[in-house]
N, C-alpha and C positions, 0 to 999 in steps of 0.2 A: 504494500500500500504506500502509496506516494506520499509524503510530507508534506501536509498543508503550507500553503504559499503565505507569508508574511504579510500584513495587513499595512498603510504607509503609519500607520500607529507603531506599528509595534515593531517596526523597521528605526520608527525615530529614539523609541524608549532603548533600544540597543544599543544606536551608535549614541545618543548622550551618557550612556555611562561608563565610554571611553575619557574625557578629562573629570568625572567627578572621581576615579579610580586613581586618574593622576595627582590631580589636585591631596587625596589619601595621603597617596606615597609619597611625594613631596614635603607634607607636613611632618608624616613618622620619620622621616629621613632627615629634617631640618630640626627637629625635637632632640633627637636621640645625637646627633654630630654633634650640636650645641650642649649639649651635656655630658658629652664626652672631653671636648674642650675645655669645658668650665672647672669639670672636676679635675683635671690634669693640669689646668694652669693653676690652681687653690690649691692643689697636694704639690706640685712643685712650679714655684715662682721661677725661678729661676733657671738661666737655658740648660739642660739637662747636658750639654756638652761642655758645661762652667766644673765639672768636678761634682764628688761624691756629697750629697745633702743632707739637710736633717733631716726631710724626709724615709731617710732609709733606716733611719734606728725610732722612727714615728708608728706604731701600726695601723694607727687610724689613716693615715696618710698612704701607706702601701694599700689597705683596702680600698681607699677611693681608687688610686691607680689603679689597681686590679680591676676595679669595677668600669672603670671609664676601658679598658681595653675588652671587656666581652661586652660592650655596646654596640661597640665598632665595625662587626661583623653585622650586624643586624641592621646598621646603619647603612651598610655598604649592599643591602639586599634589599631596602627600601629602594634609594638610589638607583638598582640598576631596573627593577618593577616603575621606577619613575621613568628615566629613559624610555622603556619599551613602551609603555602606553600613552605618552608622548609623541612618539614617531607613527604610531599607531594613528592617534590621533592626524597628525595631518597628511598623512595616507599619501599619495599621489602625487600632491602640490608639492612634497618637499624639493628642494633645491638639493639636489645630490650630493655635490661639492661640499655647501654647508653642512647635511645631513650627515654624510662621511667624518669631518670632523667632531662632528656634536656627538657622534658615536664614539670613534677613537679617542676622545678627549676624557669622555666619562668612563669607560671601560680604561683607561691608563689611568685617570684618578681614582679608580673604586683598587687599581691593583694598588698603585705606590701606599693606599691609604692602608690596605692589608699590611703590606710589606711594611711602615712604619709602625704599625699595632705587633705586627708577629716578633719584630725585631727589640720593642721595647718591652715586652711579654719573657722574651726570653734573656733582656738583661737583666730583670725583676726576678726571674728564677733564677740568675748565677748570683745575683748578692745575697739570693733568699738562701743558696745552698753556701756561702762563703759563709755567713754568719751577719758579716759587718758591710762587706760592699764595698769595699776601699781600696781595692786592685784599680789603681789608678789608670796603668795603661788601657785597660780593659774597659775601663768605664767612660773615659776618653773617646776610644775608638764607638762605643757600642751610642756614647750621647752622641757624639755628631754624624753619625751614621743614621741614626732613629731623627734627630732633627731635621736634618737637610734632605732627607727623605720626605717628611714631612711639609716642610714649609719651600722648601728649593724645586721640589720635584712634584709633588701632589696638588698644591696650592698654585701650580704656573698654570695646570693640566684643569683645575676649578676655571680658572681665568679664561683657557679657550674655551671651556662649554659655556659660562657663562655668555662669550661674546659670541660664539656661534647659534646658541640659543635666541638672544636677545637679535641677531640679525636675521634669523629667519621667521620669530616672532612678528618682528617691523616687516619683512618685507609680506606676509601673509596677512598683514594687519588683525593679529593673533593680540598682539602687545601693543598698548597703547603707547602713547612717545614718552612719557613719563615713566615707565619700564623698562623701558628701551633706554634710556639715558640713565638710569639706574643700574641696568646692566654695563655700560660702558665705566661707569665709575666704579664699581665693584670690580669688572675685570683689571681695570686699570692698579688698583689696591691689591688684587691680592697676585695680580705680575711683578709689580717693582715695588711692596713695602712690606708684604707679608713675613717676608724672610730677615724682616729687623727690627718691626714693630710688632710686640707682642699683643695678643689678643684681637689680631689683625684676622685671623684667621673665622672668627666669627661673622664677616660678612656673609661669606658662603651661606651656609645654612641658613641666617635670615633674608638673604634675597631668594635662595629658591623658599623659604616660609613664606612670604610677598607674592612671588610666583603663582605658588600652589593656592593659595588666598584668591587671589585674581580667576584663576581656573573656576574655582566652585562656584564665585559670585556672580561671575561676569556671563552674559549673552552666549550662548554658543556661536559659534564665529562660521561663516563658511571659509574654508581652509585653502579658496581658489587664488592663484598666485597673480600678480598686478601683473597686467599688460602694460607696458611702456610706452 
């Protein structure tokens, strides 16, 4: 027996709940990044590639760490559920070139951000199995390796999805210009200040918060690309 044919009801109820899905993931991923941040900069001030802190003879401070590092996985699976039904969402119209990027930019930020969580997990188990944490070479090499992973490498790669997002947005009139220029200044912050101004890193998650905000509220948009 044949599959009843879809009613234009219930064809429209379907495809709307491709960006309220988005606008979801967006939010859990903008939640949980921002609170990973938060707790990691509060448990340790200071740049983890500065030498061994107090943090490390603190337990309540090693708990928050801990606890900001199995966030992060979960963070990074909001993220890439955001991406997919995103693209999803503008189906056809996208701009390939852009689209290409906006892909390859989040899929290399969701990896570097793994790789900075897996790397600073496993420095937190060799001071956890030293006792004290003060093998200086080792904690040298293991901060600014987990750092610049972090904010040198992960936070450039935030920057181009931002700007590739925000330019396919504007040109699908997805984004209004206010977003659009919001994203340009976010990308711009966390391409050349993230990696020296702390707590910089926080733009992220609250422009895609914004983002995803914008999604659930706003009009659904037809996603057809400007003629020139």
């Amino acid at each position: 027996m044949e599959p009843r044919p879809e009613t234009p009801s219930e064809t429209r109820r379907r495809v709307l709940r491709t960006p309220r899905a988005a606008g979801t993931a967006g939010i859990v991923f903008a939640l949980l990044l921002a609170a990973a941040i938060v707790m990691i900069r509060l448990a340790i001030p200071s740049e983890p590639g500065s030498g061994p802190g107090e943090w490390l003879t603190d337990p309540s401070r090693r708990r928050t760490v801990r606890t900001a590092l199995e966030l992060v996985p979960f963070a990074g699976i909001s993220f890439l559920w955001f991406i997919g039904v995103v693209r999803a969402r503008i189906g056809d119209a996208e701009d390939k070139f852009l689209a290409t990027v906006l892909l390859g930019s989040g899929l290399v930020f969701v990896a570097t951000l793994f790789g900075a969580a897996a790397a600073a997990g496993g420095l937190l188990a060799t001071a956890d199995a030293s006792g004290t944490g003060h093998d200086r070479q080792l904690w040298f090499f293991g901060g600014h390796f987990t750092y610049s992973l972090l904010t040198t490498y992960s936070m450039r790669m935030a920057a181009v999805f931002v700007f590739s997002t925000s330019a396919i947005g504007h040109r699908l009139g997805v984004l209004p210009r206010p977003l659009t220029v919001l994203g340009a200044l976010v990308g711009l912050t966390l391409l050349f200040v993230a990696g020296s101004v702390a707590w910089c890193e926080l733009v992220f998650p609250l422009w895609a918060l914004v983002i995803s905000i914008h999604i659930l509220v706003a009009a659904p948009a037809d996603p057809r690309p400007v003629r020139r």
